[in-house]
RODO-2510 file (C-alpha; in nm, 4 decimals, decimal comma):
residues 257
     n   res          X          Y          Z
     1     x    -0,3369     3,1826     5,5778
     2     x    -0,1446     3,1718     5,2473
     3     x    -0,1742     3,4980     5,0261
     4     x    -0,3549     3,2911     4,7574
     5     x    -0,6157     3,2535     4,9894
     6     x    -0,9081     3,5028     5,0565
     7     x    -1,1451     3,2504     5,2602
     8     x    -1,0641     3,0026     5,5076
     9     x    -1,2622     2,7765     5,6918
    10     x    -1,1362     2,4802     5,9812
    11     x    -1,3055     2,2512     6,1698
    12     x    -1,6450     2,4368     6,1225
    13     x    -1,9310     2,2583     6,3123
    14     x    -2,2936     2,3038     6,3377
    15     x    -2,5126     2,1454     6,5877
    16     x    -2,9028     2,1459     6,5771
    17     x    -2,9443     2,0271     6,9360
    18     x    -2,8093     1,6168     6,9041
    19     x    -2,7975     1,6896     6,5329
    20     x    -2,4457     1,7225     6,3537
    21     x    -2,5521     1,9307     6,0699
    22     x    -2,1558     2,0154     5,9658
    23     x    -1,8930     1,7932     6,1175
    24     x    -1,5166     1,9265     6,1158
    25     x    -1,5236     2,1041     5,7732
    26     x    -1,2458     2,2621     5,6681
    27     x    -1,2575     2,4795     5,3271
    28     x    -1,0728     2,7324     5,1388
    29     x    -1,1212     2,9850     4,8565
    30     x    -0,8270     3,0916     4,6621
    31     x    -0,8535     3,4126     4,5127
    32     x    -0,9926     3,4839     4,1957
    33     x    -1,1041     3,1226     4,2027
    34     x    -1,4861     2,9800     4,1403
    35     x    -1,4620     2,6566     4,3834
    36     x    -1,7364     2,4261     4,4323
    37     x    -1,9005     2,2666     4,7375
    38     x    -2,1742     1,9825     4,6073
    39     x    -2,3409     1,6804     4,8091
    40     x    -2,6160     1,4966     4,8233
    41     x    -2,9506     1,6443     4,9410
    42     x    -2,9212     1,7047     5,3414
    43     x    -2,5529     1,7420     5,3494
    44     x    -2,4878     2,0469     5,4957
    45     x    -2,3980     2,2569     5,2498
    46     x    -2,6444     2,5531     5,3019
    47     x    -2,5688     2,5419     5,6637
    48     x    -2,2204     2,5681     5,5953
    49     x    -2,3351     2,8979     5,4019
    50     x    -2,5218     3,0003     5,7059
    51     x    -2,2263     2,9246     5,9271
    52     x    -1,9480     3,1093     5,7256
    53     x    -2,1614     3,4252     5,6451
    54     x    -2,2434     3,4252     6,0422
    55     x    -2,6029     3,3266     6,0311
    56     x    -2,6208     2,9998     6,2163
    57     x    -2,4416     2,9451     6,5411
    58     x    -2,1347     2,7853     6,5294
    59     x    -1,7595     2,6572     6,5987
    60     x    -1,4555     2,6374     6,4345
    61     x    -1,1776     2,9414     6,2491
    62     x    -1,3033     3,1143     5,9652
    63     x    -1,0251     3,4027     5,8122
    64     x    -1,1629     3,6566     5,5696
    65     x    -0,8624     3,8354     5,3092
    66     x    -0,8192     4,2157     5,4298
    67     x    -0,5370     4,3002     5,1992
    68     x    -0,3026     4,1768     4,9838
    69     x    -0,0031     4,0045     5,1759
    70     x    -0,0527     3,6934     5,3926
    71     x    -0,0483     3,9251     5,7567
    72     x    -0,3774     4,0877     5,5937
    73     x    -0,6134     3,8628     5,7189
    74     x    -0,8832     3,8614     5,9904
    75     x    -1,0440     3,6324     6,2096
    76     x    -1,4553     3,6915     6,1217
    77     x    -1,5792     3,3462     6,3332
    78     x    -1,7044     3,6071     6,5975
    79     x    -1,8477     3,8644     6,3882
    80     x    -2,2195     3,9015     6,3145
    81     x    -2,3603     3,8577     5,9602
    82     x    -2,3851     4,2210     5,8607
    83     x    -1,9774     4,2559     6,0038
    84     x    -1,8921     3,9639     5,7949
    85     x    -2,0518     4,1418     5,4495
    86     x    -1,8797     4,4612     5,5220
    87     x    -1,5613     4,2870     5,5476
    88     x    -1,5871     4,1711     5,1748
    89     x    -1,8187     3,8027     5,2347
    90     x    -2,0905     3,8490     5,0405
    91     x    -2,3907     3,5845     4,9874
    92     x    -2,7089     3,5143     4,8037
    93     x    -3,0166     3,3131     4,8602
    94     x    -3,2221     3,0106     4,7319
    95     x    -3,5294     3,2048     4,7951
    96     x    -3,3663     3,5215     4,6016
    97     x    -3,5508     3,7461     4,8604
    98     x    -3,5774     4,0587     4,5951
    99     x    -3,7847     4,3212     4,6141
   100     x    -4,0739     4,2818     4,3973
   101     x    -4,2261     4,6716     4,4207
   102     x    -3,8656     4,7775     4,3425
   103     x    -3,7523     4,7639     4,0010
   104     x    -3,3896     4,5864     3,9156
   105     x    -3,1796     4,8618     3,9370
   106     x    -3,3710     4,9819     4,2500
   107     x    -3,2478     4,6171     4,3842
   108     x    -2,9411     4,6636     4,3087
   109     x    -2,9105     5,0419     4,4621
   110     x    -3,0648     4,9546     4,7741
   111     x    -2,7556     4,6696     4,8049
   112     x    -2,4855     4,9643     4,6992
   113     x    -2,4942     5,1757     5,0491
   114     x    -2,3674     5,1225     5,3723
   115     x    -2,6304     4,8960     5,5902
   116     x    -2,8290     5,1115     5,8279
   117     x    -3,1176     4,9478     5,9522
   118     x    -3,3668     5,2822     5,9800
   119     x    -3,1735     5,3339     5,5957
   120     x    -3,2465     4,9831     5,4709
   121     x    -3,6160     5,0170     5,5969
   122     x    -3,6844     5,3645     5,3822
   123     x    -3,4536     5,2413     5,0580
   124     x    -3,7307     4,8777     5,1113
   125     x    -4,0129     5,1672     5,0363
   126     x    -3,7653     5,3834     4,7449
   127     x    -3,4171     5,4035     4,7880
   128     x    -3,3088     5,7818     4,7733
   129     x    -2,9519     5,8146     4,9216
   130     x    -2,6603     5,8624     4,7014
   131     x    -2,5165     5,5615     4,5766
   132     x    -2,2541     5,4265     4,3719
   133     x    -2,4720     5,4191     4,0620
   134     x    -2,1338     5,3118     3,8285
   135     x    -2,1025     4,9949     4,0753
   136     x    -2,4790     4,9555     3,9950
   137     x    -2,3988     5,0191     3,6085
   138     x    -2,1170     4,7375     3,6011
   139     x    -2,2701     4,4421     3,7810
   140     x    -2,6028     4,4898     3,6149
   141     x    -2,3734     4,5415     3,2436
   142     x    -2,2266     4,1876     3,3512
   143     x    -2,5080     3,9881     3,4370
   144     x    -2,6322     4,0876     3,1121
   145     x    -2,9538     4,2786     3,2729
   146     x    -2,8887     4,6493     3,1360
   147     x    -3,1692     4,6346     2,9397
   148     x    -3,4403     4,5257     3,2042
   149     x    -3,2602     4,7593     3,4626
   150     x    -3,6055     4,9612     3,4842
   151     x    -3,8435     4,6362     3,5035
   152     x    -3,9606     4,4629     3,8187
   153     x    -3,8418     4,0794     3,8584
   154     x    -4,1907     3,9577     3,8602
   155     x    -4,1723     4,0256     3,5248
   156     x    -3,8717     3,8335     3,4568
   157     x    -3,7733     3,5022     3,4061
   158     x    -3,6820     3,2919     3,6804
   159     x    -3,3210     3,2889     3,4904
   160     x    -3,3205     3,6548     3,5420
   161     x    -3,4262     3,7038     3,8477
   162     x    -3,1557     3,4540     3,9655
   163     x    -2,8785     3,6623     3,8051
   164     x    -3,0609     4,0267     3,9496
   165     x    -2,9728     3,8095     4,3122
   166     x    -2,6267     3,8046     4,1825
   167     x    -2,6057     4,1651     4,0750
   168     x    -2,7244     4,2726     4,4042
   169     x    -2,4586     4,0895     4,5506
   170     x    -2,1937     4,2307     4,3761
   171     x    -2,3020     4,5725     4,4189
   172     x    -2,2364     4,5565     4,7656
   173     x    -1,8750     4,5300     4,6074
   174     x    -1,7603     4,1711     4,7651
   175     x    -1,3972     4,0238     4,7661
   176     x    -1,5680     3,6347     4,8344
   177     x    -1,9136     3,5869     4,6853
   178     x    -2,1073     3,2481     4,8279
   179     x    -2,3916     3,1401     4,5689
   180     x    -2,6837     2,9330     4,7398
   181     x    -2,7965     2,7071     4,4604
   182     x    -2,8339     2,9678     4,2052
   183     x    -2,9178     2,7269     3,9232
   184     x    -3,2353     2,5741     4,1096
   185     x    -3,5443     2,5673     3,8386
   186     x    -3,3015     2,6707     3,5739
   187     x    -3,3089     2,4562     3,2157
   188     x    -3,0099     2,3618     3,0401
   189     x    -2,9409     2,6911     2,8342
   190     x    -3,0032     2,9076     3,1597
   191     x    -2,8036     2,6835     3,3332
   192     x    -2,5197     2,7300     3,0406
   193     x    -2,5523     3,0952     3,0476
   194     x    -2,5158     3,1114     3,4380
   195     x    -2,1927     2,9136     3,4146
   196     x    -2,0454     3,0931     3,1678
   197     x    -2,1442     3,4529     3,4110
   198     x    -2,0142     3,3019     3,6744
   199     x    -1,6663     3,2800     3,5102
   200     x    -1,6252     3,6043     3,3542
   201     x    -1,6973     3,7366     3,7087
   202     x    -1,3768     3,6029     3,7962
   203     x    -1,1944     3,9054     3,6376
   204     x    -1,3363     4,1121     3,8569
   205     x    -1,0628     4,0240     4,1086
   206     x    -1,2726     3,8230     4,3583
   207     x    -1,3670     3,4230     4,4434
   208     x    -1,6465     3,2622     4,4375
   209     x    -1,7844     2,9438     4,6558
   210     x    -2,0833     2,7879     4,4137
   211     x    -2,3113     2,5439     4,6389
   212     x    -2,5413     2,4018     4,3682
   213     x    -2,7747     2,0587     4,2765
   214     x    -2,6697     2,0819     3,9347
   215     x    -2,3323     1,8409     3,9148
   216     x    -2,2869     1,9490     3,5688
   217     x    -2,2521     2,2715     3,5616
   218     x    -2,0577     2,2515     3,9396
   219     x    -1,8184     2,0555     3,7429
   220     x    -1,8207     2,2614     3,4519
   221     x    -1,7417     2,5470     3,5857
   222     x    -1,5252     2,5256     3,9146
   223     x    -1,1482     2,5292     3,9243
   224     x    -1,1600     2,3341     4,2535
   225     x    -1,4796     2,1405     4,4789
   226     x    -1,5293     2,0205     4,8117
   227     x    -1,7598     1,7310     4,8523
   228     x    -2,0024     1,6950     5,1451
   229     x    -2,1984     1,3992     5,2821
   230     x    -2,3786     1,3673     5,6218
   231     x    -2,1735     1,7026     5,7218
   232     x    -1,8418     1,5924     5,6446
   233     x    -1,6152     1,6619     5,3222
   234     x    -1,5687     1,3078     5,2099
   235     x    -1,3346     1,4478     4,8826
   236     x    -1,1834     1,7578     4,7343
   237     x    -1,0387     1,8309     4,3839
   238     x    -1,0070     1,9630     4,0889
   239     x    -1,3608     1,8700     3,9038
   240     x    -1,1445     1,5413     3,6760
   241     x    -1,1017     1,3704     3,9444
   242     x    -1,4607     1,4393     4,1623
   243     x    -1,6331     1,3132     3,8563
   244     x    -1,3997     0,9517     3,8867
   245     x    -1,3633     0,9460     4,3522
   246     x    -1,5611     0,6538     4,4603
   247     x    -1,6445     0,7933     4,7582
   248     x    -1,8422     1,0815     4,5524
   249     x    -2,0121     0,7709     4,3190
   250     x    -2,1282     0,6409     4,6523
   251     x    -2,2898     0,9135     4,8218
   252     x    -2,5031     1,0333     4,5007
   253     x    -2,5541     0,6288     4,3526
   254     x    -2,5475     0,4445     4,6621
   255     x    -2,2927     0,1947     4,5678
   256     x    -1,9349     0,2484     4,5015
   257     x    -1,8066     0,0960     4,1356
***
């Protein structure tokens, strides 16, 4: 794996008995890099997701960064979900899954120790173990959510509570981040805003792999997308030249120009 790279994926496949859900991808996240993985609805790109953070069965390499040079790299195919996060892959979810009786920064916290599962139980009630609270600090400082730090997220916007998904994740201090459509139900400003997160987040020294709906802001914001249809990347590119492949005009339009 080159030392650019912090996140590779080959020939990943997921089967759902006789269904193909993800069909020979291969995939790779440079580092500090926001790349982009769109398609048309059913493609496969939450089960890819799924597949590279471990929680779907499934075949192919997958190489996770451990250092710096290219020898500091480690196969994570066979490692369970929880391995995989330790390790630096880090994901959210479309559903968010927050805690609602826990306030923001009590989110965050509970996402900022090491995973126990009697630990995570308690920290679901209140968490009370020492943390890294200036972790905490910076991602919610980033996100922009400082000031609601002390509220609960069903008192925030759905914009918010999208971005308190994203602080949690990076409190649990990741090298690759993997966003599952976190611009769903957002408007136009919100989905501005996220974007322009999403980028400073980049000087943080890690990547990010951005599955999203939203074409414009995918293409926006990415340095570099992968293109699914029926399971299969059918292009790749920087965003100038996914906005002009006919094979991308043809999966969304259904005809090819």
């Amino acid at each position: 794996m080159s030392d650019s790279v912090l996140l590779e994926a080959i020939d990943l496949e997921v089967r759902f008995g006789g269904v193909v859900a993800v069909d020979g991808v291969s995939l790779s996240v440079p580092a500090r890099q926001l790349v982009g993985l769109i398609g048309p609805n059913g493609a496969g790109k939450t089960t890819t997701i799924d597949a590279l953070t471990g929680f779907v069965a499934h075949r192919g390499t997958i190489r996770l960064a451990t250092g710096a040079g290219p020898d500091q790299d480690e196969r994570i195919d066979d490692l369970a979900p929880h391995e995989r996060a330790r390790r630096g892959l880090v994901r959210t979810w479309q559903s968010l899954e927050l805690f609602d009786d826990l306030t923001v920064r009590e989110n965050c916290e509970v996402a900022a120790v090491p995973e126990r599962l009697g630990a995570m139980v308690r920290d679901a009630v209140r968490p009370r173990r020492a943390v890294d609270l200036a972790v905490v600090g910076d991602a919610l400082d980033l996100l922009g959510l400082s000031g609601v730090a002390d509220r609960r997220p069903t008192e925030l916007s759905l914009g918010q509570r999208k971005l308190v998904a994203v602080a949690r994740a990076l409190a649990q201090r990741p090298r690759v981040l993997l966003l599952d459509e976190p611009a769903a139900g957002l408007d136009s400003t919100e989905s501005l805003e996220l974007g322009a997160r999403l980028r400073s987040l980049l000087d943080l020294d890690l990547s990010i792999l951005l599955v999203d709906h939203d074409m414009g802001l995918v293409l926006t914001v990415c340095d570099h997308v992968h293109v699914l249809d029926f399971g299969r990347v059918i292009a790749d590119g920087p965003p100038a030249a996914i906005r002009t492949n006919p094979h991308v005009i043809e999966a969304y339009l259904g005809a090819s120009t």
